[in-house]
C-alpha positions as CSV (number, residue, x, y, z in Angstrom):
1,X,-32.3,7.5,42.1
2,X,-31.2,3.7,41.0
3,X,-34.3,4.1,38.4
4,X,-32.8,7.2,37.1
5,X,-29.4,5.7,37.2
6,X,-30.9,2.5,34.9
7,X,-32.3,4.7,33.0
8,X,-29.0,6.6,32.0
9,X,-27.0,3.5,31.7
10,X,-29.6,2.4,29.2
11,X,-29.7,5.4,27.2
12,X,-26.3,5.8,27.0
13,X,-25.9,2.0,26.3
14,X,-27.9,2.5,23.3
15,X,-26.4,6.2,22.1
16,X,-22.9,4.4,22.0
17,X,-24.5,1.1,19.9
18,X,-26.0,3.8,17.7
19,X,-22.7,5.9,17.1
20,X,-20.9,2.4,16.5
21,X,-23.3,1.2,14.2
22,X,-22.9,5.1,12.3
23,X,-19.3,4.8,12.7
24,X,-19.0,1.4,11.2
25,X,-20.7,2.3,8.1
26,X,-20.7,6.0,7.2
27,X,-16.6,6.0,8.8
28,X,-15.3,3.2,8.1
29,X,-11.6,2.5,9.0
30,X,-9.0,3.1,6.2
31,X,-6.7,0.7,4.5
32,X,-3.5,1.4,3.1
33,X,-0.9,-0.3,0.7
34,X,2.3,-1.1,2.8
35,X,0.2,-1.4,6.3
36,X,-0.9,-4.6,8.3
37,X,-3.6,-4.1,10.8
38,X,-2.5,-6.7,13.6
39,X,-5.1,-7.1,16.1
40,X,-8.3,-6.4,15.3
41,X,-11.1,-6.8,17.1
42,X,-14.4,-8.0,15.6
43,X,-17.0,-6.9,18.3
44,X,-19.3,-4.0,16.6
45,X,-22.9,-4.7,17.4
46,X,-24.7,-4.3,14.1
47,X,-26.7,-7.2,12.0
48,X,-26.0,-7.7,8.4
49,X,-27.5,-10.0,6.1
50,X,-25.9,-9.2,2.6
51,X,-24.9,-12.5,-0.1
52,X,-23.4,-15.0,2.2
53,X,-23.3,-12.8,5.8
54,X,-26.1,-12.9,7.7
55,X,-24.4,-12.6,11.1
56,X,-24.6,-10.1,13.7
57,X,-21.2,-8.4,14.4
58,X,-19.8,-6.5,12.0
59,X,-16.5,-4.0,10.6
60,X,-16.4,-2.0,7.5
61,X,-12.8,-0.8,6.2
62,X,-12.6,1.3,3.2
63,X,-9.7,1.6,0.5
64,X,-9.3,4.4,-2.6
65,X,-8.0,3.6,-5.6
66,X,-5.2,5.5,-6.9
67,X,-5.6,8.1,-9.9
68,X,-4.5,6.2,-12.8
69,X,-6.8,5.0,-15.8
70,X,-4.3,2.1,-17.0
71,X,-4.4,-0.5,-13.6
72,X,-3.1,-3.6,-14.6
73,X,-4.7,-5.4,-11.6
74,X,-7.2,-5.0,-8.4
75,X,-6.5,-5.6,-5.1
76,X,-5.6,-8.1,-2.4
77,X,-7.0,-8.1,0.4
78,X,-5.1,-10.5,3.0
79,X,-7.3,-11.5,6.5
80,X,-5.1,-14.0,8.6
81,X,-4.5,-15.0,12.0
82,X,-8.3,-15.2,12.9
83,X,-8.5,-16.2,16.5
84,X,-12.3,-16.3,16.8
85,X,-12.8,-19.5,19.7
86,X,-16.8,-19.8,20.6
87,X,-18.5,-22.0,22.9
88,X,-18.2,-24.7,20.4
89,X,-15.0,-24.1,18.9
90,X,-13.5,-22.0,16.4
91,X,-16.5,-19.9,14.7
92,X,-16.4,-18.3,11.1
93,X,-15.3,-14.8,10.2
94,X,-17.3,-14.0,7.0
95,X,-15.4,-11.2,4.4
96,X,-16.4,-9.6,1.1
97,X,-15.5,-6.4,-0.5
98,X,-18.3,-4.3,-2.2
99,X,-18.7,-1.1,-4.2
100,X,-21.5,1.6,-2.6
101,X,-23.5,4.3,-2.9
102,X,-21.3,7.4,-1.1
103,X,-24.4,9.0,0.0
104,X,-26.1,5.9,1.3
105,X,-23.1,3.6,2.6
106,X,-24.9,1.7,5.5
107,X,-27.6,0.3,2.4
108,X,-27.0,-3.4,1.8
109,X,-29.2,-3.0,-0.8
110,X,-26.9,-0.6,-3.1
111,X,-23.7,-2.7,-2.5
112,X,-22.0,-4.6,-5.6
113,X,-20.2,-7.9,-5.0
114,X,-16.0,-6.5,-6.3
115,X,-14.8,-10.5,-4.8
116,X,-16.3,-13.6,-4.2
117,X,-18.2,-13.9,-0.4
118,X,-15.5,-16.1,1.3
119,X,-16.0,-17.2,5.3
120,X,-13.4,-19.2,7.1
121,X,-11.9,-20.1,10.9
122,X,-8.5,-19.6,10.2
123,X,-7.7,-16.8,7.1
124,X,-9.0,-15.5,4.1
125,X,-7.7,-14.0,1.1
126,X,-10.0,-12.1,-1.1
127,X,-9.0,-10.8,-4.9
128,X,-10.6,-8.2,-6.9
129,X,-10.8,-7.7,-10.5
130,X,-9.7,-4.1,-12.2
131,X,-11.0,-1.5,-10.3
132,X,-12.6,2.3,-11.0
133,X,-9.9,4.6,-10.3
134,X,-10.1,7.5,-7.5
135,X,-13.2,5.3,-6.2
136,X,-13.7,4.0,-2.8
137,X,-14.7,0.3,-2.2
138,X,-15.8,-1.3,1.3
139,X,-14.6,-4.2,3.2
140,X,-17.0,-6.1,5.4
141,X,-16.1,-8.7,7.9
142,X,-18.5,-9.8,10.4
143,X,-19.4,-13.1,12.7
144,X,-21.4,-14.1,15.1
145,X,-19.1,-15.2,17.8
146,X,-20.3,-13.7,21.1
147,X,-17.3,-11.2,22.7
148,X,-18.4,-12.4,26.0
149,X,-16.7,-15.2,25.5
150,X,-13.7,-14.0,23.7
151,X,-12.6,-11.5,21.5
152,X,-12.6,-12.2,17.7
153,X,-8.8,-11.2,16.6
154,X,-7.4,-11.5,13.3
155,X,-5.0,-9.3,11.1
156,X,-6.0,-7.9,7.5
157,X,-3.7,-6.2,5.1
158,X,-4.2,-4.9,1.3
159,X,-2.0,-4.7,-1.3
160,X,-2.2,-4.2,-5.4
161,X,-1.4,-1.7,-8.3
162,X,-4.7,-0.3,-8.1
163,X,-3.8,1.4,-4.0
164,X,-0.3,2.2,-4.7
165,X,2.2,4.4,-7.1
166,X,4.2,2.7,-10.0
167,X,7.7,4.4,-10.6
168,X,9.2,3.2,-14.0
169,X,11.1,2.3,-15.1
170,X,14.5,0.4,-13.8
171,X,17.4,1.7,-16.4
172,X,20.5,0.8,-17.5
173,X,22.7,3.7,-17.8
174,X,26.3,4.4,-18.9
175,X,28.4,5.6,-16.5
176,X,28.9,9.3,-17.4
177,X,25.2,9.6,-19.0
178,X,22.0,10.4,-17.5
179,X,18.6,8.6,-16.9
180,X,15.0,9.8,-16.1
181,X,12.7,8.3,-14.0
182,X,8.9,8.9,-13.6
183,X,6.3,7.8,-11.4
184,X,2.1,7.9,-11.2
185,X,-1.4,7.0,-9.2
186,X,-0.5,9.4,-6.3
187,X,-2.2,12.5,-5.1
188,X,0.2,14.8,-6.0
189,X,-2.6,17.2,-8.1
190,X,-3.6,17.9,-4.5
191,X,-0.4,19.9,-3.7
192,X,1.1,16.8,-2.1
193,X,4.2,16.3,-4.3
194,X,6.5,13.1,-4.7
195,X,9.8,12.8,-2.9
196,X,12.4,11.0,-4.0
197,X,15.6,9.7,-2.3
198,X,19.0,8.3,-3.4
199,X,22.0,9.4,-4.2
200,X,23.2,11.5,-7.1
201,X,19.4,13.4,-7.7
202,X,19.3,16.6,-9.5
203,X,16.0,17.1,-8.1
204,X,14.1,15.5,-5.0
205,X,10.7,16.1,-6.1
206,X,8.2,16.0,-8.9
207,X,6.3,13.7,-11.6
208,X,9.4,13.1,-13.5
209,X,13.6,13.8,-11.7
210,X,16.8,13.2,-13.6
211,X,19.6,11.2,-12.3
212,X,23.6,11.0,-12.6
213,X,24.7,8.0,-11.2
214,X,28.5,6.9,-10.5
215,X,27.5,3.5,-9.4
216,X,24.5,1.1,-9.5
217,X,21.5,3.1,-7.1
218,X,18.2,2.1,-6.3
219,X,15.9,5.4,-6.0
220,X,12.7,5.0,-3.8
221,X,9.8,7.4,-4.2
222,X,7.4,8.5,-1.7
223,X,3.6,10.1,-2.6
224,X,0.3,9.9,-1.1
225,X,-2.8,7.8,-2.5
226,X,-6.2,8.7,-0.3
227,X,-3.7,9.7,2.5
228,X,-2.2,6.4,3.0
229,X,1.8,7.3,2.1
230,X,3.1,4.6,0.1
231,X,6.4,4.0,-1.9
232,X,8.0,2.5,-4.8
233,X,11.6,1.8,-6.6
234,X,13.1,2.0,-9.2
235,X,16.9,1.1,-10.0
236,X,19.5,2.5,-12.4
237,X,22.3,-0.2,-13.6
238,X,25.5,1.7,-14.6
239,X,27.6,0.0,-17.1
240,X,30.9,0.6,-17.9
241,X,31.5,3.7,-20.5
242,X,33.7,2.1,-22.9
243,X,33.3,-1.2,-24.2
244,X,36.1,-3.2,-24.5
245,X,36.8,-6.3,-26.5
246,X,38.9,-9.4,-24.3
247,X,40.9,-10.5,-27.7
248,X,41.9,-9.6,-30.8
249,X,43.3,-11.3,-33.9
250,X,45.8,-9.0,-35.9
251,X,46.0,-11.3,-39.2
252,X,44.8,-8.8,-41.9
253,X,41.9,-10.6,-42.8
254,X,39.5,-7.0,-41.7
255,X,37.6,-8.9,-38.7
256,X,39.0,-7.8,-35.2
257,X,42.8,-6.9,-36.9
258,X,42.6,-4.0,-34.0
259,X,41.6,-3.4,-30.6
260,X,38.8,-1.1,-31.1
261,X,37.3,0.1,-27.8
262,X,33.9,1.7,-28.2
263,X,33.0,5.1,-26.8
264,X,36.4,6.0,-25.3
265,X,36.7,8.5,-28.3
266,X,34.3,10.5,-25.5
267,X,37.1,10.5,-23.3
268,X,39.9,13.2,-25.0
269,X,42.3,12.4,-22.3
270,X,42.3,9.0,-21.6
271,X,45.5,7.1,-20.7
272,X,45.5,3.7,-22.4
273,X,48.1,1.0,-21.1
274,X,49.1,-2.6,-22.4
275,X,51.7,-5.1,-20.4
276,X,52.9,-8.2,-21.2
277,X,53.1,-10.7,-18.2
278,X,56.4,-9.8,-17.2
279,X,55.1,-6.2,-16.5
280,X,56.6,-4.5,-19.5
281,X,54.4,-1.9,-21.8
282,X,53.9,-3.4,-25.1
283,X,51.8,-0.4,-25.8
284,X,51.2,3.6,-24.5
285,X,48.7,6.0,-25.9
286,X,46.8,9.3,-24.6
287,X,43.6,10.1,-26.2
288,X,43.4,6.7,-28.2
289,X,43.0,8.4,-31.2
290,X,44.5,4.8,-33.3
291,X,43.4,1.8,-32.1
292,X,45.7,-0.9,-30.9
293,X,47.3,-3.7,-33.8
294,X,48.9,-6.0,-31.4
295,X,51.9,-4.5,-32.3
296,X,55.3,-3.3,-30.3
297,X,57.3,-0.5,-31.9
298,X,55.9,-2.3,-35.3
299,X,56.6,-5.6,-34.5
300,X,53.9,-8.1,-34.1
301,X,53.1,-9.2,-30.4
302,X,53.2,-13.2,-30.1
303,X,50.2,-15.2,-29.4
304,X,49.5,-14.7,-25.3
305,X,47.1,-12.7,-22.8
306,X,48.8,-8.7,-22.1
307,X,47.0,-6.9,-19.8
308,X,45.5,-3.4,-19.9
309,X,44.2,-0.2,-17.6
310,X,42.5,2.5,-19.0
311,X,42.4,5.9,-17.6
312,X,39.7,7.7,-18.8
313,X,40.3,11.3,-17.1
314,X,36.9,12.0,-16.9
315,X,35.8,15.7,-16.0
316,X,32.3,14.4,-15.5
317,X,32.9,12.2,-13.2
318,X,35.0,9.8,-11.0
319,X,35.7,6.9,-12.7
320,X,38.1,4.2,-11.3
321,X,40.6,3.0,-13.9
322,X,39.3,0.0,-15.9
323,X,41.5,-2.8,-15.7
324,X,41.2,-6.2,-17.8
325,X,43.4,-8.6,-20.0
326,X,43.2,-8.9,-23.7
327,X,44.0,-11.6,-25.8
328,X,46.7,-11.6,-29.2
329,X,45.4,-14.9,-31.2
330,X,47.5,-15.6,-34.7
């Protein structure tokens, strides 16, 4: 019975050791953009000897590049907080990330070097050049600290154009008008669509979504690259609708003799307003169809700051009177 019993123990020993070594190659963990993997463990029986590994633990991660032919950049690949304490102190914690063959991942042999072979006791950071799209590319860390002594922790992370979606582009709209956004790299030809949130959206979801903003609104999108979920912003800057000059000098020589406010002839029904600084209105108009001399009932104003609110009426939308000073200077 115990030579049975050893004899199970053994096998089973070595099925698991087996299926690890399988699952660290041929299933490797995911990474995703926006994710930190705290914690790790660095304890898979399984020797390696590729470039500058030749150790006997190792972990394979995997990443997939998003769908667009115009990345601007590669990865990052961030591993910090190693916590790897041997016998003899702290030991090293080797990391490179390679391109494979898909049908023969666990072959050293068919890998390609995508980043230097970095090893380290404390964190290392590893950058790629432009990568493939839609392609997946391994990460492989591995040590030969012995887990009977300790575990060998650390955190890794990866972030970079290539992994995530790109919305575009910030805007700056007038208040009143509309703006479009777009977005790309996710896996939306998949049937998994973008979502959008913020306020003021026509429409929550697509490619491409239209916007009417009152106020200044930052719009995050949500899509899917590999099946990691990942996000992105974009912001639209409203401006005022009119634009409206602080001074104006009414002395017939043809350069800024009137107030002439910009765009407010898109406004049929606005209410324009000037006071002096006593409070009394120098001037009173609806619809603003003549700009403003600097004159009272045909009398020049003197030199001095008067003060304005415009009304705009808008049937679009809510606009908050404008309210300013302009300036009379002879």
């Amino acid at each position: 019975m115990k030579r049975l019993l050893q004899i199970f123990l053994a096998t089973a020993f070595l099925t698991s050791t087996l299926l690890a070594v399988g699952q660290d190659c041929n299933d490797p963990t995911q990474l995703c953009a926006e994710t930190n993997n705290e914690a790790e463990v660095l304890d898979q029986l399984n020797p390696l000897a590729f470039n500058c590994i030749n150790a006997n633990y190792t972990l394979f991660y995997s990443f997939t590049t998003n769908n667009s032919n115009n990345n601007a950049e590669g990865v990052t690949v961030n591993i910090s907080n190693i916590d790897c304490v041997g016998a003899n102190g702290a030991d090293l914690v080797y990391a490179t990330v390679v391109s494979f063959d898909p049908a023969s991942p666990c072959s050293p042999a068919l890998y390609g070097l995508e980043t230097a072979c970095e090893s380290d006791t404390l964190g290392i950071v590893l950058e790629t050049d432009i990568l493939m799209p839609e392609t997946t590319y391994m990460l492989i860390l591995a040590t030969d600290h012995d887990p009977a002594i300790s575990d060998c922790l650390f955190d890794v992370s990866i972030d970079g154009e290539a992994i995530d979606i790109d919305a575009c582009c910030d805007a700056n709209v007038t208040l009143g008008q509309s703006a479009t956004f777009g977005v790309e790299g996710g896996d939306n030809n998949n049937g998994v669509d973008y979502i959008w949130s913020g306020d003021y959206l026509v429409d929550n979801t697509g490619e491409e979504i239209s916007v009417f903003p009152e106020e200044t609104t930052i719009y995050q999108v949500t899509g899917n690259v590999a099946g990691c979920v990942v996000t992105d912003f974009v912001t639209a800057f409203i401006g005022p609708p009119v634009g409206i000059p602080n001074a104006i000098t009414p002395n017939d020589d043809g350069i800024n003799d009137l107030w002439t406010i910009t765009g407010i002839n898109e406004f049929e029904a606005a209410h324009v307003t000037v006071f002096d600084r006593w409070g009394q209105v120098v001037f009173n108009d609806i619809g603003y169809n003549e700009p403003w001399d600097g004159t009272n009932r045909g009398r020049f104003l003197p030199t001095g700051t008067y003060y304005y609110v415009i009304e705009l009426n808008s049937l679009n939308v809510n606009i908050e009177p404008l309210v300013g000073y302009v300036a009379i200077i002879h």
